[in-house]
N, C-alpha and C positions, 0 to 999 in steps of 0.2 A: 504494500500500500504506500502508495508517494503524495504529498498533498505539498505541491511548490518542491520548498529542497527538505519537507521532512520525511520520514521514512520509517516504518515499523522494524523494532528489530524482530528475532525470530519469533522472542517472548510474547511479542503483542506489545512490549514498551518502545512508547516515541521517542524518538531522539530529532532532536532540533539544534538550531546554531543556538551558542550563547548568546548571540546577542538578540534570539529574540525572545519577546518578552510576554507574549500571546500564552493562554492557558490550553492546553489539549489532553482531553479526555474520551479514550475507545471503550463503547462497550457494545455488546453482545445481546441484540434483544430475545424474545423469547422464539422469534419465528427467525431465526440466525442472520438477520437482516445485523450486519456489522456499522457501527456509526461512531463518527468521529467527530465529535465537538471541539470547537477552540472558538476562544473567548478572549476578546480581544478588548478589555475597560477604557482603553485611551478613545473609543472609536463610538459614534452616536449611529451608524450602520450597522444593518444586519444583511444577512443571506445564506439561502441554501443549496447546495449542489446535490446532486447523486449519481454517482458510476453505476455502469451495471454491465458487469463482465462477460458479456456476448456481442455479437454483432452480426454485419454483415458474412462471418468467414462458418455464423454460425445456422445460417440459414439450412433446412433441409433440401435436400436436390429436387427441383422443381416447383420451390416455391421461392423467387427471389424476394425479396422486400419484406420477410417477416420479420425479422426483427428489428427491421426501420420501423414498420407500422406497428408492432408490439412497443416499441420508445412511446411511439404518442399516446399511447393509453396510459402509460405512466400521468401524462399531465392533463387526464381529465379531472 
């Protein structure tokens, strides 16, 4: 898991530069949906991303675009 230049070590603990200064905490929901909080105090914005470890390479044979169109139902 990469989020900018931090990166999970094996354990599941972040590692980050020293110099920054952002809070990050991974946990492990019940439905194994993995999530990465970081909290940043200095800052009066928020936002949410989400990866999701398939794509295009993972489409079955004859069905191109499923997993482009499986993405947008993520943002219904």
């Amino acid at each position: 898991m990469a989020v900018g230049t931090e990166e999970a070590a094996p354990g599941g603990e972040i590692v980050k530069a020293r110099t920054d200064k952002r809070e990050y905490r991974r946990i492990v929901l019940k439905n194994s949906l993995v999530v990465l909080l970081v909290s940043d105090p200095e800052t009066d914005k928020c936002a949410a991303s989400m990866n999701v470890g398939v794509g295009y390479f993972s489409d079955p044979e004859g069905m191109d675009g499923l997993a482009h169109f499986l993405e947008h139902m993520l943002f219904y």
